[in-house]
mmCIF file of the N, C-alpha and C atoms, coordinates in Angstrom:
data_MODEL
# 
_entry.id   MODEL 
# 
loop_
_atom_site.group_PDB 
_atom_site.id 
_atom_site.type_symbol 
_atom_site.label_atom_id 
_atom_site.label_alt_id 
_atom_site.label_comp_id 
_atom_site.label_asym_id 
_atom_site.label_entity_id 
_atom_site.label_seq_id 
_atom_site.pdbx_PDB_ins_code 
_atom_site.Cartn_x 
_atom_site.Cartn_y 
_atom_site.Cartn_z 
_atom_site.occupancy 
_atom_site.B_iso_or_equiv 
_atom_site.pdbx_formal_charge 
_atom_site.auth_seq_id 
_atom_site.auth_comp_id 
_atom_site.auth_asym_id 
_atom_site.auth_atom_id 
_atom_site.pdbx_PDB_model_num 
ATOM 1   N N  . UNK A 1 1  ? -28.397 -10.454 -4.081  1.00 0.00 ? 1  UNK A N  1 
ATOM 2   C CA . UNK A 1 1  ? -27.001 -10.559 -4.480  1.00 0.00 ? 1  UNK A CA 1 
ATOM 3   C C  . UNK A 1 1  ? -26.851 -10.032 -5.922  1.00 0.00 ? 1  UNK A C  1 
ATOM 4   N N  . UNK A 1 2  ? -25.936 -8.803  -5.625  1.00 0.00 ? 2  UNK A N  1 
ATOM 5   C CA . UNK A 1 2  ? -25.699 -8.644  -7.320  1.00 0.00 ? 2  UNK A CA 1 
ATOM 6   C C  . UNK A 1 2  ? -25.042 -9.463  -8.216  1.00 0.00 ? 2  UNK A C  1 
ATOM 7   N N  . UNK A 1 3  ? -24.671 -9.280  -9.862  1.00 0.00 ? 3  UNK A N  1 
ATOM 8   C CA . UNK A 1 3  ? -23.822 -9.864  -10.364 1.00 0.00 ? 3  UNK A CA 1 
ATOM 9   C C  . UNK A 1 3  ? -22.208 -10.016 -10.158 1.00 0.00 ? 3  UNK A C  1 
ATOM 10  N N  . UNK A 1 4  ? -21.832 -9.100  -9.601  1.00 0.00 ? 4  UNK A N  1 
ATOM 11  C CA . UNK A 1 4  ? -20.413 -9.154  -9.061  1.00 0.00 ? 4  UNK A CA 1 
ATOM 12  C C  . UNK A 1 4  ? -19.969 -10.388 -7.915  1.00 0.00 ? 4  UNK A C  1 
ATOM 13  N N  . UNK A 1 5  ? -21.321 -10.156 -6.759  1.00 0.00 ? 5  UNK A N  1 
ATOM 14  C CA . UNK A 1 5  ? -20.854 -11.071 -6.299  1.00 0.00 ? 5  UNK A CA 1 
ATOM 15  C C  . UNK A 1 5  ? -21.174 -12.288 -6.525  1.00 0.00 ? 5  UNK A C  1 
ATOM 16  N N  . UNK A 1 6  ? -22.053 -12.537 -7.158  1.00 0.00 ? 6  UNK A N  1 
ATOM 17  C CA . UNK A 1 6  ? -22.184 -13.793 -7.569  1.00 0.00 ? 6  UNK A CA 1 
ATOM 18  C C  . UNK A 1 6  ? -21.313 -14.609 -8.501  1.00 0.00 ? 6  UNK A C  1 
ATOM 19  N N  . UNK A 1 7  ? -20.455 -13.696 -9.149  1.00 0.00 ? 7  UNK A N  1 
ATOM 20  C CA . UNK A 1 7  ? -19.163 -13.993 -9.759  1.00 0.00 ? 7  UNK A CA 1 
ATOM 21  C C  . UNK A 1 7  ? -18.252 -14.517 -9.251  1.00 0.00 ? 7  UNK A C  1 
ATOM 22  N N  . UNK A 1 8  ? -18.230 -13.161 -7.895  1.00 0.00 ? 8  UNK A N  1 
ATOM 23  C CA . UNK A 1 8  ? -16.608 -13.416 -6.754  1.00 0.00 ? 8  UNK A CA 1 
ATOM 24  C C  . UNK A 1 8  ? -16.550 -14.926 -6.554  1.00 0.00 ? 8  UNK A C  1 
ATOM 25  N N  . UNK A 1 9  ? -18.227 -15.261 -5.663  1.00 0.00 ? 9  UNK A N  1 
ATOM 26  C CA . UNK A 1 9  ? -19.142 -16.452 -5.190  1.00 0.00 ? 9  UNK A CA 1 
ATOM 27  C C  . UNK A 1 9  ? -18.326 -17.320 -5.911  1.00 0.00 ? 9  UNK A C  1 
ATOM 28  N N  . UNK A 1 10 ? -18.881 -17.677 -7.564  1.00 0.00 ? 10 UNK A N  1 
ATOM 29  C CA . UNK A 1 10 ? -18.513 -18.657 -8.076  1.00 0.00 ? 10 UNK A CA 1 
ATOM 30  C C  . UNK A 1 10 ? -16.851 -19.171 -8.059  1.00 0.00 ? 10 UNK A C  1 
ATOM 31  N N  . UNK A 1 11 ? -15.932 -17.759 -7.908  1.00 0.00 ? 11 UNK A N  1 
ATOM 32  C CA . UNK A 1 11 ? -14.299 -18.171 -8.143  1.00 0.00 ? 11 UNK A CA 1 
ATOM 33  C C  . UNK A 1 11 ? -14.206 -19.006 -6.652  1.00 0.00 ? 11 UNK A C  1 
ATOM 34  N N  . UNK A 1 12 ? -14.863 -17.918 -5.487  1.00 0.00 ? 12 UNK A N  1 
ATOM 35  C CA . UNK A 1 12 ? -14.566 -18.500 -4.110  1.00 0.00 ? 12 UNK A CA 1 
ATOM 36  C C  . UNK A 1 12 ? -14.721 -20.354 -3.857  1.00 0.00 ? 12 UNK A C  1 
ATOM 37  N N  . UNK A 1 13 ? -15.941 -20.530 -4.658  1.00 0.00 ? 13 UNK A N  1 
ATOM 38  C CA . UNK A 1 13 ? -16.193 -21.892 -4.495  1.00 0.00 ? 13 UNK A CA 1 
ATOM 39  C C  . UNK A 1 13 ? -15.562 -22.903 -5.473  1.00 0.00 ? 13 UNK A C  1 
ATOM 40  N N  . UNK A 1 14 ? -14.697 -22.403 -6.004  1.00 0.00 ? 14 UNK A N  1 
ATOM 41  C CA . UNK A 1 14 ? -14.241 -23.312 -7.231  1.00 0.00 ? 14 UNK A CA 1 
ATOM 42  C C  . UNK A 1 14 ? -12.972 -23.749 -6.726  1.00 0.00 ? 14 UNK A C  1 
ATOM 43  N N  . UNK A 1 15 ? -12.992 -25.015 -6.480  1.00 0.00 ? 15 UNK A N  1 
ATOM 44  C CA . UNK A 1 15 ? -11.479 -25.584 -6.342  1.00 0.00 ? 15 UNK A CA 1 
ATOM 45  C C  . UNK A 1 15 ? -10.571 -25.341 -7.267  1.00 0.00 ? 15 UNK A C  1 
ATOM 46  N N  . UNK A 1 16 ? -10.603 -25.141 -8.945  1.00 0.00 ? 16 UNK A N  1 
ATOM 47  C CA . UNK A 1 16 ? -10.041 -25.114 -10.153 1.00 0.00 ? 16 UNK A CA 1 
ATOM 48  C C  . UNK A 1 16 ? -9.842  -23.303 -10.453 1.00 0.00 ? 16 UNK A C  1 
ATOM 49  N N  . UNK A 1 17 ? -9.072  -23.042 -11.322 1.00 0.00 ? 17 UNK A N  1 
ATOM 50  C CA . UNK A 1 17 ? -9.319  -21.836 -11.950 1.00 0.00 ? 17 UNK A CA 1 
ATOM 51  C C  . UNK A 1 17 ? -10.511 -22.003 -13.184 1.00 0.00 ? 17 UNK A C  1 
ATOM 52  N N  . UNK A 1 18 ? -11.261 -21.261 -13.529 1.00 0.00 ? 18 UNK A N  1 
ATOM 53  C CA . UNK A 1 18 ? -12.392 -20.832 -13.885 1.00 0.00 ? 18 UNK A CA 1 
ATOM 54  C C  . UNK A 1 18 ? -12.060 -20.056 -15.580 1.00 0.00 ? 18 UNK A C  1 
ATOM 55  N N  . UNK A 1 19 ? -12.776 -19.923 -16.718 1.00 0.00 ? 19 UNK A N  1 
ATOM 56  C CA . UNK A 1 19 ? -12.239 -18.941 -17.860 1.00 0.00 ? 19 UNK A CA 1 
ATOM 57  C C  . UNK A 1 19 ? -13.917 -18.492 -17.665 1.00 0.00 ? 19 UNK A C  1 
ATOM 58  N N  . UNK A 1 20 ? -13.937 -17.478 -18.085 1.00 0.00 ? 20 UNK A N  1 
ATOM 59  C CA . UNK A 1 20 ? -15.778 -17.085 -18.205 1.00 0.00 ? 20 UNK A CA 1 
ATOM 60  C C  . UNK A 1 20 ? -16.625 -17.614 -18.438 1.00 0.00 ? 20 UNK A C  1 
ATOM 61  N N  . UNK A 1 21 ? -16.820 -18.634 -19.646 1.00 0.00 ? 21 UNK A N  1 
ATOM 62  C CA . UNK A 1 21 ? -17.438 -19.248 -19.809 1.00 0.00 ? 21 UNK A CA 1 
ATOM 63  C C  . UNK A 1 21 ? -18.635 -20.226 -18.539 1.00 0.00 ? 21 UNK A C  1 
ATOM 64  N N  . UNK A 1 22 ? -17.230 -20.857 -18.033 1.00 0.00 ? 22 UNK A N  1 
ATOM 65  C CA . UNK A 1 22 ? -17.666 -21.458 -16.607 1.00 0.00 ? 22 UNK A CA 1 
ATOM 66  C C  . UNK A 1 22 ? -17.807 -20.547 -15.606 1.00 0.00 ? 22 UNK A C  1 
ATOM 67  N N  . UNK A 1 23 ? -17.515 -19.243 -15.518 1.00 0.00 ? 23 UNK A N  1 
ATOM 68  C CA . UNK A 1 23 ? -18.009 -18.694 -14.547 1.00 0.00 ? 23 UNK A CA 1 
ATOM 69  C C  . UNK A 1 23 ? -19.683 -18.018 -14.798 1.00 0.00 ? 23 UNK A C  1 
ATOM 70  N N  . UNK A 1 24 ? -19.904 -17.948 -16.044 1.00 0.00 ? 24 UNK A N  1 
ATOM 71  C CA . UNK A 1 24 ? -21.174 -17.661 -16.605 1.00 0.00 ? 24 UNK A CA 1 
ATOM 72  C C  . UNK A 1 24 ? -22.170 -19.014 -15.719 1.00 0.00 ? 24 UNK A C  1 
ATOM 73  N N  . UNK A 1 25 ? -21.443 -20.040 -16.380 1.00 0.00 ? 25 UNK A N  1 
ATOM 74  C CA . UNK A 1 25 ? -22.671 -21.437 -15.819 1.00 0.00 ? 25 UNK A CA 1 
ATOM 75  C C  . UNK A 1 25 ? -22.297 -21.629 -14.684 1.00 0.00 ? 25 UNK A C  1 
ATOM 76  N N  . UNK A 1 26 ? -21.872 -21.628 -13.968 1.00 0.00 ? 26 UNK A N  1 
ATOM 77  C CA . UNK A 1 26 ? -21.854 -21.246 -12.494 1.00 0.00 ? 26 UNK A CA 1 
ATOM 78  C C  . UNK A 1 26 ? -22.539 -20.331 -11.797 1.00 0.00 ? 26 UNK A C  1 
ATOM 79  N N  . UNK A 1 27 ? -22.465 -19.160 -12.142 1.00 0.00 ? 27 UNK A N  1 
ATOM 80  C CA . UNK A 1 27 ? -23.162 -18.543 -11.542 1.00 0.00 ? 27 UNK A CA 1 
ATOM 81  C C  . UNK A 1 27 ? -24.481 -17.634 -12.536 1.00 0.00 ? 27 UNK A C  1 
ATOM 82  N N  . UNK A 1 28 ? -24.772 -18.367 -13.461 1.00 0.00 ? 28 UNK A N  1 
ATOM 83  C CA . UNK A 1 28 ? -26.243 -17.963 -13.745 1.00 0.00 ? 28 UNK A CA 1 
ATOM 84  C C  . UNK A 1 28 ? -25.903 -16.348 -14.831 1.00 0.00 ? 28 UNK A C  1 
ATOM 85  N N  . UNK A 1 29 ? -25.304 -15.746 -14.566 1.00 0.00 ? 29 UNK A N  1 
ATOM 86  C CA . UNK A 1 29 ? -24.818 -14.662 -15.265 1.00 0.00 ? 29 UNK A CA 1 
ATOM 87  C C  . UNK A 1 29 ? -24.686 -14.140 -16.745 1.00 0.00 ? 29 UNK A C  1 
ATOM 88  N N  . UNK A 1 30 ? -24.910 -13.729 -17.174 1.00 0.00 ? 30 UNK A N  1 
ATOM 89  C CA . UNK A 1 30 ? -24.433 -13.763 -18.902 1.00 0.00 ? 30 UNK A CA 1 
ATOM 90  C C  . UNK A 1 30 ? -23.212 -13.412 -19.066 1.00 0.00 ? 30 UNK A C  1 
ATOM 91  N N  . UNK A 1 31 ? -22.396 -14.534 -20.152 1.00 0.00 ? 31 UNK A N  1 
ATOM 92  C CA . UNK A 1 31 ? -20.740 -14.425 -20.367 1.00 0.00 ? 31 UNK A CA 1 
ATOM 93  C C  . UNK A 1 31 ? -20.598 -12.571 -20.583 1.00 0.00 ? 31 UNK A C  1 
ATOM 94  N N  . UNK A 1 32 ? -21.184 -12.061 -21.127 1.00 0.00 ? 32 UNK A N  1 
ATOM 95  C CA . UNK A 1 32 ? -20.575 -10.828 -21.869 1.00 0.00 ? 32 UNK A CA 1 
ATOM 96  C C  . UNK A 1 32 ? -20.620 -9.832  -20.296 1.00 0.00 ? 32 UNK A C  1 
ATOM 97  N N  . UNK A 1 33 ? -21.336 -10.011 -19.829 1.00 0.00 ? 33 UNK A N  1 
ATOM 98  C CA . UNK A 1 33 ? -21.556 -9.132  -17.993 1.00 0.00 ? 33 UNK A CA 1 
ATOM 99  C C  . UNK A 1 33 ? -20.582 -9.873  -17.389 1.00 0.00 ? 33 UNK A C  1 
ATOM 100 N N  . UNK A 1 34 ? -20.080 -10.983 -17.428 1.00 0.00 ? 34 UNK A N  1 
ATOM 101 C CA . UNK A 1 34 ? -19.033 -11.852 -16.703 1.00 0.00 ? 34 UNK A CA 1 
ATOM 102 C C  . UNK A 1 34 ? -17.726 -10.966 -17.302 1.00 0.00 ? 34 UNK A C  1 
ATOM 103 N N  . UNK A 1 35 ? -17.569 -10.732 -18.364 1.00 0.00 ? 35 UNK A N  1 
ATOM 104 C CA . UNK A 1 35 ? -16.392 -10.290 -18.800 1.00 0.00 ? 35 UNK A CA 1 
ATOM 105 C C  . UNK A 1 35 ? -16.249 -8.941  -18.127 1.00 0.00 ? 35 UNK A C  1 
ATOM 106 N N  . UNK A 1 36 ? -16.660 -7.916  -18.242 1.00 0.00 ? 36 UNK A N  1 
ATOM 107 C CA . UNK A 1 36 ? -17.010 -6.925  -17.268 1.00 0.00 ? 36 UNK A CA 1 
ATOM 108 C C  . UNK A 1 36 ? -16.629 -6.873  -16.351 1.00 0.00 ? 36 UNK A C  1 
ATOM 109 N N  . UNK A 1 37 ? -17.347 -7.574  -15.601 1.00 0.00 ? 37 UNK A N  1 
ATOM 110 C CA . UNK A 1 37 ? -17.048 -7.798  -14.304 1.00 0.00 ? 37 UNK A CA 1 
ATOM 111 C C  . UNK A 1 37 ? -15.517 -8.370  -13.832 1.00 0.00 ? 37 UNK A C  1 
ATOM 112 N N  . UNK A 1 38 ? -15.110 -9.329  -14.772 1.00 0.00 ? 38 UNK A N  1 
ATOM 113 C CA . UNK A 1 38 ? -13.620 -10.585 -14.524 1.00 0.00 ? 38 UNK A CA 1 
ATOM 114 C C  . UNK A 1 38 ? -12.814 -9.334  -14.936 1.00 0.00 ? 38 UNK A C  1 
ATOM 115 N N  . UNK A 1 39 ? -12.636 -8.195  -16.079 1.00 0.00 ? 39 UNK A N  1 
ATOM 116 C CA . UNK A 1 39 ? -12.069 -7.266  -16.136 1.00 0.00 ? 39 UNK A CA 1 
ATOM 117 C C  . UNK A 1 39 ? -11.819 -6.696  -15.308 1.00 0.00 ? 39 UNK A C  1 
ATOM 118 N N  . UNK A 1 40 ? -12.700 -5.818  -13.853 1.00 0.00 ? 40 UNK A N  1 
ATOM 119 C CA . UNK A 1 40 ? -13.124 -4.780  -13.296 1.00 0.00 ? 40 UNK A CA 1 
ATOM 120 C C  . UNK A 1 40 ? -12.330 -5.733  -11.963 1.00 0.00 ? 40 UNK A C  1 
ATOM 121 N N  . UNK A 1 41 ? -12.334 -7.434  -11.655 1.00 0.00 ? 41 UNK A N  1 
ATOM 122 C CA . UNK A 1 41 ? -11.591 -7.890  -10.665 1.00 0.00 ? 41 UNK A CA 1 
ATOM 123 C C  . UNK A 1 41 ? -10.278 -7.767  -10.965 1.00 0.00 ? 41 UNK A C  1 
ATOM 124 N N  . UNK A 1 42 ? -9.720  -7.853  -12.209 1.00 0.00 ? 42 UNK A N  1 
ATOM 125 C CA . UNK A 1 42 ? -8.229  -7.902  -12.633 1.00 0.00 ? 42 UNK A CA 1 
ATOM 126 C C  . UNK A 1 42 ? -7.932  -7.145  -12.148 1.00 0.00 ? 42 UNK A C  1 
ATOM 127 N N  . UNK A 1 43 ? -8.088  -5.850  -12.710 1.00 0.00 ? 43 UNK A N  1 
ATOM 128 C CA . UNK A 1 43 ? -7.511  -4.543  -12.128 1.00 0.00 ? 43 UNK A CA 1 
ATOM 129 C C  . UNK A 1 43 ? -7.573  -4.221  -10.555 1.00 0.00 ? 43 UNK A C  1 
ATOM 130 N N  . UNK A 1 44 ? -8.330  -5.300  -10.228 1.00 0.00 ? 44 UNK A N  1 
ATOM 131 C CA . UNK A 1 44 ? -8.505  -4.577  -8.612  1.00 0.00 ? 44 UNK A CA 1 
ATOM 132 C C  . UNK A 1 44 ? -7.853  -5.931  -8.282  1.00 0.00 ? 44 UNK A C  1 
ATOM 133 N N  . UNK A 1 45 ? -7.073  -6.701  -8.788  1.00 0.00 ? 45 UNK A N  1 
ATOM 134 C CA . UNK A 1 45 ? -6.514  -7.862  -8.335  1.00 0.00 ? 45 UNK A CA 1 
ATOM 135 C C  . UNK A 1 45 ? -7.266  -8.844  -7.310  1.00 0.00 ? 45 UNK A C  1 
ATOM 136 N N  . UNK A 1 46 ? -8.464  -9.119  -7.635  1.00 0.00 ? 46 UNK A N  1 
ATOM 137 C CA . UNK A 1 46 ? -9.147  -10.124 -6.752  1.00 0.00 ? 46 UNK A CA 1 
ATOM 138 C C  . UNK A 1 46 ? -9.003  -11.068 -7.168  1.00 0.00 ? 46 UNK A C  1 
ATOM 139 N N  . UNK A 1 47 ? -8.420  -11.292 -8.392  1.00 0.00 ? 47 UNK A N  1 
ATOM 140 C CA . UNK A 1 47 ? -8.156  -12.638 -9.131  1.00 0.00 ? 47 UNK A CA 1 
ATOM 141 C C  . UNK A 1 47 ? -7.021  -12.683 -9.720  1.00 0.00 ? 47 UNK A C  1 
ATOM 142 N N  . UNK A 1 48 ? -6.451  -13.415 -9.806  1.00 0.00 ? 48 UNK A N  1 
ATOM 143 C CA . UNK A 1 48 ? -5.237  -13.871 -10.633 1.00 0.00 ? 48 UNK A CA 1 
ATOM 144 C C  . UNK A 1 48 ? -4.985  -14.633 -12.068 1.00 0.00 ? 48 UNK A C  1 
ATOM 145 N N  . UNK A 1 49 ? -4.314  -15.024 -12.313 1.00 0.00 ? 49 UNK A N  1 
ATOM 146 C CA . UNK A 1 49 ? -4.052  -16.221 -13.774 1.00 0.00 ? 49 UNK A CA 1 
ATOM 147 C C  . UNK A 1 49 ? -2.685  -17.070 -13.606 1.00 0.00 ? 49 UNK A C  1 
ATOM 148 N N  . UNK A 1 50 ? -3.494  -18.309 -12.846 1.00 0.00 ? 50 UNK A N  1 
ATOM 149 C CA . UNK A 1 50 ? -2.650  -19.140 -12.835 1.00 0.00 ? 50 UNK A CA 1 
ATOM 150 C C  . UNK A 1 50 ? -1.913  -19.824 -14.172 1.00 0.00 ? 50 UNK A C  1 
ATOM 151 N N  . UNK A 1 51 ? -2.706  -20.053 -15.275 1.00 0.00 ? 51 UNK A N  1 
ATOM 152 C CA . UNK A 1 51 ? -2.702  -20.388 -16.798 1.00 0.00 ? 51 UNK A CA 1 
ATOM 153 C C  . UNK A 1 51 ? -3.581  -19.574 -17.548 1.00 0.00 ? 51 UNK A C  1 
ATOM 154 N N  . UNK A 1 52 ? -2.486  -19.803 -18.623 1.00 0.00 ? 52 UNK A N  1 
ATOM 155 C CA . UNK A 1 52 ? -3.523  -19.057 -19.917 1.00 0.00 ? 52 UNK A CA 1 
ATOM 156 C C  . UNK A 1 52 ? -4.746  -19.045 -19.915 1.00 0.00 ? 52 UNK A C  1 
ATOM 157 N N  . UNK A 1 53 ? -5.660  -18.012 -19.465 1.00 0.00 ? 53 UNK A N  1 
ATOM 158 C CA . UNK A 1 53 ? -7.486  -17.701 -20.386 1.00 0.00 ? 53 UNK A CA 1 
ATOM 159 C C  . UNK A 1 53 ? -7.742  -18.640 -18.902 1.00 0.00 ? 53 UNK A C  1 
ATOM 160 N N  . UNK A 1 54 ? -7.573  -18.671 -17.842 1.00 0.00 ? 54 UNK A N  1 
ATOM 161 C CA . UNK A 1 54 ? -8.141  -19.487 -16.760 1.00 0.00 ? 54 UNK A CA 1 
ATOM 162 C C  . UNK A 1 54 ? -7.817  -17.998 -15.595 1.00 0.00 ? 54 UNK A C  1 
ATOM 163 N N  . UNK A 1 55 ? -8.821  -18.194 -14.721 1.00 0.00 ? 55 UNK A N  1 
ATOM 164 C CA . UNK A 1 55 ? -8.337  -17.261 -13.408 1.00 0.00 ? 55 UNK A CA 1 
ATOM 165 C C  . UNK A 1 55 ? -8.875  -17.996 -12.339 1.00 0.00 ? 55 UNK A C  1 
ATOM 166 N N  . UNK A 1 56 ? -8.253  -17.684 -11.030 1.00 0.00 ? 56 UNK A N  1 
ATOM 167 C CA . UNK A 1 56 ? -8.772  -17.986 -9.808  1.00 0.00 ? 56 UNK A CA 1 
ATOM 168 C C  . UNK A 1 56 ? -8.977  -17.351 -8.691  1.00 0.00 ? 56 UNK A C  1 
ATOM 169 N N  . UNK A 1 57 ? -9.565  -17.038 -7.861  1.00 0.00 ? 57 UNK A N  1 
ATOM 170 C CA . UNK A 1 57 ? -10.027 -16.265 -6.678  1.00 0.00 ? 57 UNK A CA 1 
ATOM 171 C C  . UNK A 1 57 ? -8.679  -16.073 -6.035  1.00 0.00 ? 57 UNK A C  1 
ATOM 172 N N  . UNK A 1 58 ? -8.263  -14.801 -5.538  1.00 0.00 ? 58 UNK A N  1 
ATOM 173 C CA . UNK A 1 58 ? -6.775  -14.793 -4.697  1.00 0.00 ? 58 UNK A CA 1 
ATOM 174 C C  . UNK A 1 58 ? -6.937  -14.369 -3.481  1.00 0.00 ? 58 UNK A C  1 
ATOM 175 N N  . UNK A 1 59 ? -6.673  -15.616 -2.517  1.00 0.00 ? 59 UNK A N  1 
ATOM 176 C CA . UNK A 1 59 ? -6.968  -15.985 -1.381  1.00 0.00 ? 59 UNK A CA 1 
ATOM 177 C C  . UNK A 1 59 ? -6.234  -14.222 -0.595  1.00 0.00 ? 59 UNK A C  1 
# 
């Protein structure tokens, strides 16, 4: 499993919205490759922002 999905992984399983940080300790990842990556979902809209600096997987 690459880092991407182990990212997606972590939003999919999160009942809450997520800010990087926690998606870093979740899924094992380093924050600065998390950002990257949480960037690269924005634009492709796999995630959303329910609140400020928080995102969540979009069903």
């Amino acid at each position: 499993m690459d880092n991407k999905e182990k990212v997606i992984k972590a939003f999919k399983e999160s009942e809450e919205p997520l800010n990087a940080t926690k998606v870093s300790a979740i899924s094992g990842v380093e924050k600065k490759e998390v950002d990257k990556i949480m960037k690269d979902l924005k634009k492709d809209e796999i995630i959303y922002s329910p609140k400020r600096c928080y995102w969540a997987y979009k069903e």
